[in-house]
N, C-alpha and C positions, 0 to 999 in steps of 0.2 A: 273190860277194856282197861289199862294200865295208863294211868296222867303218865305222862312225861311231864317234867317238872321242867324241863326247858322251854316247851311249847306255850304261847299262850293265844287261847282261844276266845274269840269275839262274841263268845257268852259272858267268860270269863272278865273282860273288859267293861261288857255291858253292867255283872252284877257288880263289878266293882265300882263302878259308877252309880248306879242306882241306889246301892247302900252296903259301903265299906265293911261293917260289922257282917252282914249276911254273906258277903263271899269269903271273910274271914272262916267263920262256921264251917260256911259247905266245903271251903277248899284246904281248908287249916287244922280247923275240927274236926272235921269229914259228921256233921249235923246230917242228918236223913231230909231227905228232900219231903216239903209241904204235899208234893201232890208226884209220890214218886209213878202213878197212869201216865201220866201227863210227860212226863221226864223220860218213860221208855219209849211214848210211841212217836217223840220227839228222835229219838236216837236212832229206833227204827224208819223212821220217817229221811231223815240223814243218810241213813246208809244204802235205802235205796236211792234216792237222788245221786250217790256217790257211782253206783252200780251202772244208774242211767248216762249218768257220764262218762265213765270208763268205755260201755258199748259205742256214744255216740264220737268217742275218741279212735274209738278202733275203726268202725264203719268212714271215719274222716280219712285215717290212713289210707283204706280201702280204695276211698274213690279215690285218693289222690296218685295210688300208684294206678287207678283204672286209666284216669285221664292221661299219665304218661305213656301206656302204653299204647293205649287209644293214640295220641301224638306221633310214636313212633311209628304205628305201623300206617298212620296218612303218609307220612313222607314215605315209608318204604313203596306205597303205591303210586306217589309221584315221582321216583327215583327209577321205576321200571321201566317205564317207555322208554327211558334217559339210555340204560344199559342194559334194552335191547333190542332198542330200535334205529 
């Protein structure tokens, strides 16, 4: 995965906060991470949650055009008798 160097991420804030010198290292340095297990199945962990999102995004869109169309075609059932009865 490539830093962008404009982005700043709410780790990135947290280690800076925590201990200035350390996120010096990891993000300055580039020091190898204490517990780098730990740091992939965090990243893995993140990216499904990212995954989980995007589907629960898509499925939103989904229903939101279900219930339009659902909408449309109520009225078009109340609009029949109208024009042709």
């Amino acid at each position: 995965m490539s830093q962008d160097r404009e982005l700043v991420r709410a780790s990135d804030i947290g280690l800076w906060a925590y201990c200035h010198r350390a996120w010096w290292l990891a993000r300055v340095r580039g020091a190898p991470h204490k517990n780098p297990l730990q740091l992939a199945h965090g990243i893995e962990m993140h990216a499904e949650h990212g995954a989980r999102l995007v589907r629960a995004q898509r499925w939103q869109r989904v229903g939101g055009w279900l219930a339009l169309l659902s909408f449309m075609a109520l009225l078009a059932l109340l609009a029949l008798p109208r024009l042709f009865g």
